[in-house]
ROVODREN-247207 format. One record per residue: residue number from 1; residue in three letters; x, y, z of N, C-alpha, C in turn. Coordinates in steps of 0.05 Angstrom, whole numbers, plus 5000, padded with zeros to 4 digits. Each point is the difference from the previous one (the first is absolute). Last residue first. Example, Ala and Ser with C-alpha at 12.3 -4.5 7.8 and 13.67 -1.06 7.14 Angstrom:
// residues 2
nr 2	rest SER	n.u 5257	n.v 4955	n.w 5142	ca.u 5016	ca.v 5024	ca.w 5001	c.u 4985	c.v 5022	c.w 5014
nr 1	rest ALA	n.u 5006	n.v 4885	n.w 4999	ca.u 4982	ca.v 5024	ca.w 5000	c.u 5018	c.v 5024	c.w 5000
This chain:
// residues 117
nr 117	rest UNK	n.u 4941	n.v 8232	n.w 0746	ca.u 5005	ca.v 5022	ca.w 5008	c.u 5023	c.v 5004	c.w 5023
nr 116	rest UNK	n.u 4958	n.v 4915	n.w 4958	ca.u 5033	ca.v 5019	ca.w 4988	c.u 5004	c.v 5022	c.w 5009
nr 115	rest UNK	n.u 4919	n.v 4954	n.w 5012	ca.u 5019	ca.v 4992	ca.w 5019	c.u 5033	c.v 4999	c.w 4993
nr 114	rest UNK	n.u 4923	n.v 5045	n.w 4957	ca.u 5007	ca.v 5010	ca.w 5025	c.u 5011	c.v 4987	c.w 4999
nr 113	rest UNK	n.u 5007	n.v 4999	n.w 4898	ca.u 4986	ca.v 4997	ca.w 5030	c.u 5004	c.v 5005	c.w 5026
nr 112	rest UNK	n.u 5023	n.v 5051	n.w 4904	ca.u 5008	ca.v 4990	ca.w 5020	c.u 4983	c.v 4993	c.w 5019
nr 111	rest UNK	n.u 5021	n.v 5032	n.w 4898	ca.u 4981	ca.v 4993	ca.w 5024	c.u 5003	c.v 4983	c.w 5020
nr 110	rest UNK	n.u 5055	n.v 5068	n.w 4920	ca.u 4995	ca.v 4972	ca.w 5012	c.u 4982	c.v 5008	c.w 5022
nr 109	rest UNK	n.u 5037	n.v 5034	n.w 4901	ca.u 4988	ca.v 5011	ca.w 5019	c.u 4994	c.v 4970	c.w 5024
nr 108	rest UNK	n.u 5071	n.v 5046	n.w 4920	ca.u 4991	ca.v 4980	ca.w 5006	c.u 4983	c.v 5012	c.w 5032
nr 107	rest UNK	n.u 5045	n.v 5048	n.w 4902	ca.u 5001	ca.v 4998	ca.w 5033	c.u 4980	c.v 4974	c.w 5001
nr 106	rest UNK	n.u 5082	n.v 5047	n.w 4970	ca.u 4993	ca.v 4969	ca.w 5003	c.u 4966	c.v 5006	c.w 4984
nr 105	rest UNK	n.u 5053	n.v 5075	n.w 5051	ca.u 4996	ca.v 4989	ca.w 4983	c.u 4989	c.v 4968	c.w 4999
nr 104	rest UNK	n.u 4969	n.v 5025	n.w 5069	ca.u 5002	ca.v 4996	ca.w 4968	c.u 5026	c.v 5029	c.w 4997
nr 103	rest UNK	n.u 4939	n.v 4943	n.w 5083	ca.u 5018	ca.v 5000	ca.w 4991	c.u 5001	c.v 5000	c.w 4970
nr 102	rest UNK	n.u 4920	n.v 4986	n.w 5093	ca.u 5005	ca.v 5006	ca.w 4968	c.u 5039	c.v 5015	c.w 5003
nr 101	rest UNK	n.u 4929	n.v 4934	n.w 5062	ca.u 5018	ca.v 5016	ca.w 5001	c.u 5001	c.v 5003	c.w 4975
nr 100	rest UNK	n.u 4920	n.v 4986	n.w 5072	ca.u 5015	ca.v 4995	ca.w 4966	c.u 5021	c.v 5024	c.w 5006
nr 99	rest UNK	n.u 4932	n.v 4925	n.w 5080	ca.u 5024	ca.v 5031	ca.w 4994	c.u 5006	c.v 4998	c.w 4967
nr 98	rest UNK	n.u 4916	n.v 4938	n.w 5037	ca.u 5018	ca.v 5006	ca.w 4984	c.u 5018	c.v 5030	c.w 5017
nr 97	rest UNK	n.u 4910	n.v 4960	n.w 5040	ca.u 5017	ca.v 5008	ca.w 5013	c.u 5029	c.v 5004	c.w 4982
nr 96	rest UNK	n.u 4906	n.v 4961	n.w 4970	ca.u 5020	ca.v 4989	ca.w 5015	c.u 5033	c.v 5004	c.w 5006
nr 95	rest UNK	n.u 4917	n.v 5060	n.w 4973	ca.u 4991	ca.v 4978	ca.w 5013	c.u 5027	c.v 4986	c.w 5019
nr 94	rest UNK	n.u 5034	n.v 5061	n.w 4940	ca.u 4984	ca.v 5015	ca.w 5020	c.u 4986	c.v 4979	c.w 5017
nr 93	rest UNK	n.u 5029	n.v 4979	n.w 4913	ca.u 5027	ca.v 5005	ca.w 5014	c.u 4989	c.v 5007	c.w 5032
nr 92	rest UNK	n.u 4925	n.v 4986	n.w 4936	ca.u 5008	ca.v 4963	ca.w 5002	c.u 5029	c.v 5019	c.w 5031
nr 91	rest UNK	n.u 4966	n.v 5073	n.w 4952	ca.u 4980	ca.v 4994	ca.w 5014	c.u 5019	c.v 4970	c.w 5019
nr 90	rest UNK	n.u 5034	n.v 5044	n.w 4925	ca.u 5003	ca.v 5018	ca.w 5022	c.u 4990	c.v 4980	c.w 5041
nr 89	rest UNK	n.u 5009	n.v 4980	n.w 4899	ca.u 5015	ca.v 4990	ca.w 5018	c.u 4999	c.v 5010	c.w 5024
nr 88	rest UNK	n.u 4960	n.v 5027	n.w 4924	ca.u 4985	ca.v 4976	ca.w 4999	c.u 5015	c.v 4992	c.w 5028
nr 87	rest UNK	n.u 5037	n.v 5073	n.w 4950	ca.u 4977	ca.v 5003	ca.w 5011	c.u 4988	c.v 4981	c.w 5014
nr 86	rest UNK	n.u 5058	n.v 4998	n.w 4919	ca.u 5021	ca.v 4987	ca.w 5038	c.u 4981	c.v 5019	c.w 5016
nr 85	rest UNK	n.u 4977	n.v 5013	n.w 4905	ca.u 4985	ca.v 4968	ca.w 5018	c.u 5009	c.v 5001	c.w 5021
nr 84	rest UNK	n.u 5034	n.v 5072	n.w 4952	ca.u 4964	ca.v 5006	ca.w 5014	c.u 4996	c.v 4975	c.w 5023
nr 83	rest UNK	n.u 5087	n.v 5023	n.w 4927	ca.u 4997	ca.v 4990	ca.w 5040	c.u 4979	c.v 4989	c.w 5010
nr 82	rest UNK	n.u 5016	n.v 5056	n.w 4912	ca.u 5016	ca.v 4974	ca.w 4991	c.u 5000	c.v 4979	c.w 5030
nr 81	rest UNK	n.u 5001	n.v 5103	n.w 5013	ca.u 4989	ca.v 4986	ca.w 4975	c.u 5011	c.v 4976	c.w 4998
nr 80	rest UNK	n.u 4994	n.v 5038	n.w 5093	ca.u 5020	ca.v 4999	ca.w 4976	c.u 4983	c.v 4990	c.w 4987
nr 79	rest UNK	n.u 4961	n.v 5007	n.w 5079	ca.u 4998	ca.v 5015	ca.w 4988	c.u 5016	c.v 5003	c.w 4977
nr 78	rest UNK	n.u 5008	n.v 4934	n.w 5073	ca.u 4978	ca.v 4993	ca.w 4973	c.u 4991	c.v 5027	c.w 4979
nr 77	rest UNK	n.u 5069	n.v 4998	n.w 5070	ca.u 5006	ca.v 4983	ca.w 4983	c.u 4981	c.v 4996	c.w 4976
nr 76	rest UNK	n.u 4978	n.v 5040	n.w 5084	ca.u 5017	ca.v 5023	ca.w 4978	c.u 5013	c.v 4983	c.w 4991
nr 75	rest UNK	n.u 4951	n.v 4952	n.w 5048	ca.u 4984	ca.v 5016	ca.w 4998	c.u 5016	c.v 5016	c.w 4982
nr 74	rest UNK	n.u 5049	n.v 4941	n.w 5053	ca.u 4989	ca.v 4987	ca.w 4964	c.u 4975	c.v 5016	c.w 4989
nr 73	rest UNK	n.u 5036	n.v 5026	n.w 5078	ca.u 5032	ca.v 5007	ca.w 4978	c.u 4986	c.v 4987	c.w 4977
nr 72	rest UNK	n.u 4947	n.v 5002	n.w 5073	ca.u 5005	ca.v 5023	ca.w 4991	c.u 5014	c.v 5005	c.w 4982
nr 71	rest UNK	n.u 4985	n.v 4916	n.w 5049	ca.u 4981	ca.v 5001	ca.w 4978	c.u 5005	c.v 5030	c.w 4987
nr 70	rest UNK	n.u 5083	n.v 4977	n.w 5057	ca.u 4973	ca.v 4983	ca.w 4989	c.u 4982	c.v 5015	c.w 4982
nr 69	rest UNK	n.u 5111	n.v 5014	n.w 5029	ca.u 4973	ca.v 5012	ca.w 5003	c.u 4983	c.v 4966	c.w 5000
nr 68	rest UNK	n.u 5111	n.v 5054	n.w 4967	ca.u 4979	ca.v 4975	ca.w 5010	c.u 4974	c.v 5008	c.w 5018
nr 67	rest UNK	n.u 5081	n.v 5024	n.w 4916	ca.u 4981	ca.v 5002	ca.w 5030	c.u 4986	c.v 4981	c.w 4997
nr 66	rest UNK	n.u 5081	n.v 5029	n.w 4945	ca.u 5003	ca.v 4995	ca.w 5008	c.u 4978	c.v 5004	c.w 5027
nr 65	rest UNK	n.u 5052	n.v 5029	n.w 4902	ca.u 4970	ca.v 4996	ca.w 5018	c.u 4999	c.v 4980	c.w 5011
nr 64	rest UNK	n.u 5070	n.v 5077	n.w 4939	ca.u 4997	ca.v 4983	ca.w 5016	c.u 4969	c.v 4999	c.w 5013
nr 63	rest UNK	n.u 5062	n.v 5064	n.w 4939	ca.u 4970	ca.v 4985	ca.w 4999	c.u 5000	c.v 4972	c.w 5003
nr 62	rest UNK	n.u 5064	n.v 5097	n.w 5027	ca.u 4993	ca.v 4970	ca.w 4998	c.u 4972	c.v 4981	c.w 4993
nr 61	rest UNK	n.u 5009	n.v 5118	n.w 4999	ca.u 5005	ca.v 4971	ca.w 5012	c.u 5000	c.v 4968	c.w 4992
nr 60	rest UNK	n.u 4996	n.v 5101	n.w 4963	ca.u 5024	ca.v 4980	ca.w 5005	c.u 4997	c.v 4982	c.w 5015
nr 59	rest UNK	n.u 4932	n.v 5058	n.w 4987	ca.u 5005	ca.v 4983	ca.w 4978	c.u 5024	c.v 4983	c.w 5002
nr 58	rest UNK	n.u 4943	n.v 5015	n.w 5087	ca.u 5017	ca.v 5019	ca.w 4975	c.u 4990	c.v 4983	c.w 4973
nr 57	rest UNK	n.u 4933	n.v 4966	n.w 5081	ca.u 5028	ca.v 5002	ca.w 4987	c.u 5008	c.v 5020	c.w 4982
nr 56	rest UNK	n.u 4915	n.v 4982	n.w 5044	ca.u 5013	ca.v 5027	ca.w 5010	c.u 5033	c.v 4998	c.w 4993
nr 55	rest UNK	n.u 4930	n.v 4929	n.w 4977	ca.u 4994	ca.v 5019	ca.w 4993	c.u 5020	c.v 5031	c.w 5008
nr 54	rest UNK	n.u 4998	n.v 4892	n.w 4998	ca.u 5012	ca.v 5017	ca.w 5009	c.u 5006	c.v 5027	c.w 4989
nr 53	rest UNK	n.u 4937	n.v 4918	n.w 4984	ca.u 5016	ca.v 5002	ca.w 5019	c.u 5014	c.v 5031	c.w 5022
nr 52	rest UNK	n.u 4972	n.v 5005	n.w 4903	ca.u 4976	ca.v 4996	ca.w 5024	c.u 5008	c.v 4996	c.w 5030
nr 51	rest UNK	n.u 5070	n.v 4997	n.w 4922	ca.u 4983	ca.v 5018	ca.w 5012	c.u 4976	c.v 5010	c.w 5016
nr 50	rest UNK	n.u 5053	n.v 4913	n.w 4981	ca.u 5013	ca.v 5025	ca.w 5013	c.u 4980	c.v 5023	c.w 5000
nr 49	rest UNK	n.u 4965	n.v 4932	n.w 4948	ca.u 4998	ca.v 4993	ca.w 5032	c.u 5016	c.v 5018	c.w 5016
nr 48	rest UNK	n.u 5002	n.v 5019	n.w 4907	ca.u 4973	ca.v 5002	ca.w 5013	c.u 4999	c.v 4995	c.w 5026
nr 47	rest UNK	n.u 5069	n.v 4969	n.w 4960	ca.u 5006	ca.v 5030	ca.w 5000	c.u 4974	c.v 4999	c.w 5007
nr 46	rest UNK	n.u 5004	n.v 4926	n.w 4981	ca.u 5022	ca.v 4998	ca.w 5025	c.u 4995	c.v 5032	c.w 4998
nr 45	rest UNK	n.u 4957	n.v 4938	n.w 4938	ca.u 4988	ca.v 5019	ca.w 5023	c.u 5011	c.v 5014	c.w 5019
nr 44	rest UNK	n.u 5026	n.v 4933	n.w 4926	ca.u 4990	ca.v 5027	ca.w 4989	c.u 4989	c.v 5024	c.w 5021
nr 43	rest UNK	n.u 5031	n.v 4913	n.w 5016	ca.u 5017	ca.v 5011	ca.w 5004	c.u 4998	c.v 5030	c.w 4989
nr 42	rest UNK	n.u 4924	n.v 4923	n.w 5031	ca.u 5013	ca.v 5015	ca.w 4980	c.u 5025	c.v 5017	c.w 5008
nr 41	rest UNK	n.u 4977	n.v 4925	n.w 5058	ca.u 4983	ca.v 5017	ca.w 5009	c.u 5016	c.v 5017	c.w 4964
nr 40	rest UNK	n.u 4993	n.v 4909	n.w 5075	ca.u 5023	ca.v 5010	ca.w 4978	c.u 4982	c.v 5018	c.w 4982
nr 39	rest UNK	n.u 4976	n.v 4947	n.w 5102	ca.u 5002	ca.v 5018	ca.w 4968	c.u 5004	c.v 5011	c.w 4993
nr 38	rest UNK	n.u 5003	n.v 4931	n.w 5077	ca.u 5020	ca.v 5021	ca.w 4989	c.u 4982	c.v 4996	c.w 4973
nr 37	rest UNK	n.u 4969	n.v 4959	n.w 5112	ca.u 4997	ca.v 4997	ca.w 4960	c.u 5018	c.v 5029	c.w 4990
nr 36	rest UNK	n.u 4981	n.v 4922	n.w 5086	ca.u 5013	ca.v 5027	ca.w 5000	c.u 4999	c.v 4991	c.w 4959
nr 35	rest UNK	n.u 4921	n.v 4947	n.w 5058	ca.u 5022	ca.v 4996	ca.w 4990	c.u 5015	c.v 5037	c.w 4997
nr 34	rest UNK	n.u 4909	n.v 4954	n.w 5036	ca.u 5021	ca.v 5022	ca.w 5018	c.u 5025	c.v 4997	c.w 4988
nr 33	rest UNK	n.u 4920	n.v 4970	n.w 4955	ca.u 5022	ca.v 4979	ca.w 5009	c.u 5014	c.v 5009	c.w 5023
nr 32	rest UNK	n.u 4940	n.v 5061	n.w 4955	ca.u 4980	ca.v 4982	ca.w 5015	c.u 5013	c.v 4974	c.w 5015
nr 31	rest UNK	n.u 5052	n.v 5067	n.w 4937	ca.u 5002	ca.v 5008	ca.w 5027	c.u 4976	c.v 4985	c.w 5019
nr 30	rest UNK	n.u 5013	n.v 4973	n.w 4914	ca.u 5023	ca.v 4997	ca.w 5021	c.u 5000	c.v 5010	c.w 5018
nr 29	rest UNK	n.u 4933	n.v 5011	n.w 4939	ca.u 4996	ca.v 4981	ca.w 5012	c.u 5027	c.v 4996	c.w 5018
nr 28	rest UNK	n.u 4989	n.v 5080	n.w 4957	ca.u 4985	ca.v 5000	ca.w 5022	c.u 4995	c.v 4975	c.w 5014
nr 27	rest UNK	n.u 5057	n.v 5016	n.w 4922	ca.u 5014	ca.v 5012	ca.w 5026	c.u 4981	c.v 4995	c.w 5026
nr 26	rest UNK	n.u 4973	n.v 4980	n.w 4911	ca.u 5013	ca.v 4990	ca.w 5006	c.u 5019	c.v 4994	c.w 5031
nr 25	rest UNK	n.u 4946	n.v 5059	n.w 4965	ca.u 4980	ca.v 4976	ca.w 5008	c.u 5015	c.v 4982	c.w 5005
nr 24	rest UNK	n.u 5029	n.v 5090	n.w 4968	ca.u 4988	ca.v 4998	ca.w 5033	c.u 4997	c.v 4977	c.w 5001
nr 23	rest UNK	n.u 5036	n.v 4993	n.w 4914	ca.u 5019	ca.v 4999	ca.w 5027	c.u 4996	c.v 5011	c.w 5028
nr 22	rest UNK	n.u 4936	n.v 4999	n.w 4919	ca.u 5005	ca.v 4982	ca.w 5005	c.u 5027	c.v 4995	c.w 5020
nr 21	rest UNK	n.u 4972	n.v 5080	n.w 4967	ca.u 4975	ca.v 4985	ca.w 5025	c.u 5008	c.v 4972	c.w 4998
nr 20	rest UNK	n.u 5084	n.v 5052	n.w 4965	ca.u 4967	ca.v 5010	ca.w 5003	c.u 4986	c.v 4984	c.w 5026
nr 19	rest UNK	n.u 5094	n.v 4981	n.w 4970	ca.u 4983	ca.v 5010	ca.w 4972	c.u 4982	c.v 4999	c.w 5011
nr 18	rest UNK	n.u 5094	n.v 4985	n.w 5053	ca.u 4981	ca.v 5018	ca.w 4991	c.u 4986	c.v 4999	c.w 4981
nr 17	rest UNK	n.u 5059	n.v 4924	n.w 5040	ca.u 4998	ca.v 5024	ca.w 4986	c.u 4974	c.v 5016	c.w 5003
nr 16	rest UNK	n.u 5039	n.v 4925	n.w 5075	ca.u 4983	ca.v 5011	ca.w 4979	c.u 5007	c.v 5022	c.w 4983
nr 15	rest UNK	n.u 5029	n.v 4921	n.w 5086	ca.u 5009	ca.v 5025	ca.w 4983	c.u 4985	c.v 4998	c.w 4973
nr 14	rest UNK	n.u 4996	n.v 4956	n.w 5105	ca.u 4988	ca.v 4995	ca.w 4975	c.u 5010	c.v 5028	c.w 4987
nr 13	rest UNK	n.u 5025	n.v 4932	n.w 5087	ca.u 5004	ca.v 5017	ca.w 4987	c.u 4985	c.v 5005	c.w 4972
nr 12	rest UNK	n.u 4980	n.v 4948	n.w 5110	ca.u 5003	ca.v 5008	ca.w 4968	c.u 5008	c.v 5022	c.w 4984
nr 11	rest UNK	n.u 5020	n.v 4953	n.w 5100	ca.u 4989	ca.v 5023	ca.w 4992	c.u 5004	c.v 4993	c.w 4967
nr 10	rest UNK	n.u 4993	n.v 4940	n.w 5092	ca.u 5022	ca.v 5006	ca.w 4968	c.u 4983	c.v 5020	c.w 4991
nr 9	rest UNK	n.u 4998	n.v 4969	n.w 5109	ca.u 4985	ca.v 5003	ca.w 4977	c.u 5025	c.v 5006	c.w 4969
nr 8	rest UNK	n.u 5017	n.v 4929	n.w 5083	ca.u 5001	ca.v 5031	ca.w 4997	c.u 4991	c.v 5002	c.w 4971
nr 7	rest UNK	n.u 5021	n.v 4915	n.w 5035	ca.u 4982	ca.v 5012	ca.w 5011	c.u 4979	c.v 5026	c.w 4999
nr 6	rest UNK	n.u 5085	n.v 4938	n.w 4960	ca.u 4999	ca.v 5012	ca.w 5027	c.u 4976	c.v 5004	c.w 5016
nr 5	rest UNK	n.u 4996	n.v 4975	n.w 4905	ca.u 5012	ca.v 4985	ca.w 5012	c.u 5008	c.v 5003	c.w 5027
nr 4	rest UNK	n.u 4934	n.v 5074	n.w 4949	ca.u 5034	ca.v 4990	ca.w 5006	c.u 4998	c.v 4970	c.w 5010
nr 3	rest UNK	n.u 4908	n.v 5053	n.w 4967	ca.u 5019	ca.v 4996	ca.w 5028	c.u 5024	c.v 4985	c.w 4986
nr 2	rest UNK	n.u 4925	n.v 5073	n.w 4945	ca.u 5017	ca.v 4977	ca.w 5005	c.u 5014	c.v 4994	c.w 5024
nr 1	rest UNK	n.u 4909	n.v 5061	n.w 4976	ca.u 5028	ca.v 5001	ca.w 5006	c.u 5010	c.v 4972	c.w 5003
């Protein structure tokens, strides 16, 4: 973690696409930085993520997503085809205490260090 000219810690930002095992590893060293990381996540998936998510929706509902969790949410993240690797995160998020927030459309998924919590 970076210190400020103040004093005060600087939090790193790191934004990633999605392609596989190489964006856990990627993701996994930032989170070894305690840096906050956004990945940008197929847009092909957004209806998949609604429905798992949110299984007891109509059909008319809104397909909106919008949760938040830890290692559980990236547990039923890794079950999407095309996901498996965001498996890899589970573990590194859990050690050091990550919250993930997921949002899609879009959708973009972020990891959040504690001292963001």
């Amino acid at each position: 973690m970076k210190i400020d000219a103040s004093g005060r810690p600087q939090l790193e930002a790191v934004r990633l696409t999605w392609s596989g095992k190489d964006t856990s590893a990627y993701a996994i060293e930032a989170l070894q930085r305690q840096a906050k990381v956004e990945i940008a996540l197929p847009g092909s998936i957004h209806h998949a993520l609604f429905s798992r998510l949110n299984s007891q929706a109509g059909n008319a509902a809104v397909e909106a997503v919008d949760a938040s969790g830890g290692a559980e949410l990236i547990a039923t993240l890794a079950t999407l085809a095309g996901m498996e690797a965001m498996a890899e995160l589970a573990e590194p998020l859990t050690r050091w205490g990550y919250r993930v927030h997921l949002i899609s459309p879009g959708p973009v998924l972020s990891l959040i260090p504690p001292q963001m919590a």
